[in-house]
C-alpha positions as CSV (number, residue, x, y, z in Angstrom):
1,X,15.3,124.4,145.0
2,X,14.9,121.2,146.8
3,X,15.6,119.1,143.3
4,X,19.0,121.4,142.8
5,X,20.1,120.7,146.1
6,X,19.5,117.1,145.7
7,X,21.4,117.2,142.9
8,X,24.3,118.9,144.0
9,X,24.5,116.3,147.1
10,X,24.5,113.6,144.4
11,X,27.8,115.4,142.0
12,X,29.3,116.0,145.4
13,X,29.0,111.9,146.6
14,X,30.3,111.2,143.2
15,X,33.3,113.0,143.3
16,X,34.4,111.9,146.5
17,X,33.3,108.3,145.4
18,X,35.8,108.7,142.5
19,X,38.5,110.6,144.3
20,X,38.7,107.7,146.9
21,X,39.1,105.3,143.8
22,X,42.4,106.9,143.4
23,X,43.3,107.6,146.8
24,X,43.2,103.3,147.9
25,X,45.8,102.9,150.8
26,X,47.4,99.4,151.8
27,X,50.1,98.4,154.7
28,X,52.3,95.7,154.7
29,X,55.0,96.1,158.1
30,X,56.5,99.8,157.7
31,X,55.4,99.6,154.0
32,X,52.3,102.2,152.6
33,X,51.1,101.1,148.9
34,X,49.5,103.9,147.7
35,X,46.9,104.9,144.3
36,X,47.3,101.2,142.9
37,X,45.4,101.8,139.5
38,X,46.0,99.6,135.9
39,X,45.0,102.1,132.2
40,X,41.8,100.5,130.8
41,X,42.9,98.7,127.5
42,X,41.8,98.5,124.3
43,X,40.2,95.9,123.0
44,X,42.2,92.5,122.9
45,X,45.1,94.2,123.8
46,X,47.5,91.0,125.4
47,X,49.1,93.2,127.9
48,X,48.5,95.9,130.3
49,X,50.4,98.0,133.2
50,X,50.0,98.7,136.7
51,X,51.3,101.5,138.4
52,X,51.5,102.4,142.3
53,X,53.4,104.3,145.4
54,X,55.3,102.5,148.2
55,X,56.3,104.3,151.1
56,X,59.0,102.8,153.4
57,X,58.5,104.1,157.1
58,X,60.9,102.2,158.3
59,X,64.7,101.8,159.6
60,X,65.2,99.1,157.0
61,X,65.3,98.9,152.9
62,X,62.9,96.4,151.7
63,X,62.9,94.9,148.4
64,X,59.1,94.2,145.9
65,X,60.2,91.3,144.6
66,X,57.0,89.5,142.4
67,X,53.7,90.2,141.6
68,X,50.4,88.0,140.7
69,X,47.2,88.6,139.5
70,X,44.6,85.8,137.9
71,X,44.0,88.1,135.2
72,X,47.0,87.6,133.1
73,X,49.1,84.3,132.5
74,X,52.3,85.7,133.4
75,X,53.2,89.1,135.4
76,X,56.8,90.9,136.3
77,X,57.8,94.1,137.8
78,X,59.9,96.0,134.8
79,X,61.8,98.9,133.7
80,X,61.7,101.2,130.5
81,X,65.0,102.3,129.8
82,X,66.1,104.7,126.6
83,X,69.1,103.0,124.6
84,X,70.4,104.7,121.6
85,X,67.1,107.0,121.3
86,X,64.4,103.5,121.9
87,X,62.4,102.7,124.2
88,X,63.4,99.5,125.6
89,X,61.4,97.4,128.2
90,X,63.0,94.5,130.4
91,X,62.1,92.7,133.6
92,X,63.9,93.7,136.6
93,X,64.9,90.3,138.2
94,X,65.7,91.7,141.2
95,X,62.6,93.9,141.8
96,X,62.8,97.3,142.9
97,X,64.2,98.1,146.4
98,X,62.5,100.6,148.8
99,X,64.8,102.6,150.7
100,X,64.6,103.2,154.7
101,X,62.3,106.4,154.8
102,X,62.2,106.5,151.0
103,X,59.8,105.8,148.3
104,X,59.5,104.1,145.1
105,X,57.0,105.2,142.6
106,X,56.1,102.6,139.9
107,X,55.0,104.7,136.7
108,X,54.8,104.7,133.2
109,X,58.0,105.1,131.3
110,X,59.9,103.8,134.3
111,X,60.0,100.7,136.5
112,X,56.0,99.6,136.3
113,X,53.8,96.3,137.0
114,X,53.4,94.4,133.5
115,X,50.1,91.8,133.8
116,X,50.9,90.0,129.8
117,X,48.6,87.4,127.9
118,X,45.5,88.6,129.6
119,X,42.8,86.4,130.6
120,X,40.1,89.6,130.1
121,X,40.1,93.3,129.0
122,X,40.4,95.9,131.8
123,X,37.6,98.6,131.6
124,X,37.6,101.9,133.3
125,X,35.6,101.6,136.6
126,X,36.6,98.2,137.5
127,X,39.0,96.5,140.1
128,X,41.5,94.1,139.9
129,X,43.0,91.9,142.8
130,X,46.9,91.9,142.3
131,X,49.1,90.5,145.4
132,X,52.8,92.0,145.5
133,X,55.3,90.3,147.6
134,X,57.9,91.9,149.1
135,X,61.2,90.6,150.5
136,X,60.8,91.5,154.1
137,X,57.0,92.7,154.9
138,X,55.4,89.8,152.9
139,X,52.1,89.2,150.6
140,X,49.8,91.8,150.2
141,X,46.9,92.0,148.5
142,X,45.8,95.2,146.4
143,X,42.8,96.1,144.8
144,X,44.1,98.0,141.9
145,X,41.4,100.6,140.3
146,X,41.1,100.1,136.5
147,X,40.8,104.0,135.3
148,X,40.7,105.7,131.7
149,X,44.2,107.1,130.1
150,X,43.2,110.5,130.0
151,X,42.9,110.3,133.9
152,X,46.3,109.3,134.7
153,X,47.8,112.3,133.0
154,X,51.1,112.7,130.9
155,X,52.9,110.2,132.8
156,X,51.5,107.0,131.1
157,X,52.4,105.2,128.1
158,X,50.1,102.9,126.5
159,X,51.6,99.4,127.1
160,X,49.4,97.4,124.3
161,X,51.6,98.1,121.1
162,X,54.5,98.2,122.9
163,X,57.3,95.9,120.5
164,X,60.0,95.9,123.3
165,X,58.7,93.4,125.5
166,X,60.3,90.4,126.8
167,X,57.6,87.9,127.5
């Protein structure tokens, strides 16, 4: 009985270990980043994707404008749009504005993190340190969780044979 129990307590740390993976939390100002995570990619795949929540508690709009990350040469915030029944992916040079009170989720098949000509592989069960800048709040620094596809759900798109980037 004492080696079940002792095994349950185990199962039970882990889950809450990998739950909290997922449930990472950041501020910035009136700004709440929320579930930073990047798919695992396959092997040397040249891109891969990050996805996130911000939360705007404030009176004001603010505006992510770039993001960095010494994983990948080059990195932009972009946008999937469907044109004429394709896909199409394109960098939004303005960034993506979060509304007073509002919130913008960054997610596959809409307007996502893109890390391109990676430096390394992302595997499941690592982190990554990515900093986003915003317009008004500033730099802050993420730690984004690098999880298996099947546990983001139906919302992702796998980014490495994607032919509609702009790099």
């Amino acid at each position: 009985m004492k080696h079940f129990l002792s095994i349950i307590s185990s199962l039970v740390l882990m889950f809450v270990a990998s739950s909290s993976a997922f449930a990472n939390e950041y501020k910035i100002g009136d700004l709440v980043v929320n579930h930073p995570v990047i798919p695992a990619t396959v092997k040397s795949a040249p891109v891969a994707a990050g996805y996130l929540k911000i939360k705007n508690n404030g009176a004001e709009a603010d505006r992510l404008v770039s993001v960095s990350a010494g994983f990948s040469a080059k990195q932009q915030i972009h946008t999937m749009t469907m044109i004429d029944g394709i896909m199409r992916m394109r960098p939004l040079k303005d960034g993506v504005v979060i509304e007073a009170g509002g919130e913008a989720t960054l997610r596959a098949g809409g307007d996502h993190l893109m890390f391109m000509k990676l430096n390394e592989q992302m595997e499941a069960g690592q982190t990554r340190k990515v900093t986003l800048v915003f317009e008004k709040a500033g730099a802050l620094e993420v730690e984004m969780v690098v999880v298996d596809m099947s546990d983001l759900g139906e919302a992702t798109e796998d980014h490495t044979n994607h032919s509609g980037h702009t790099n």
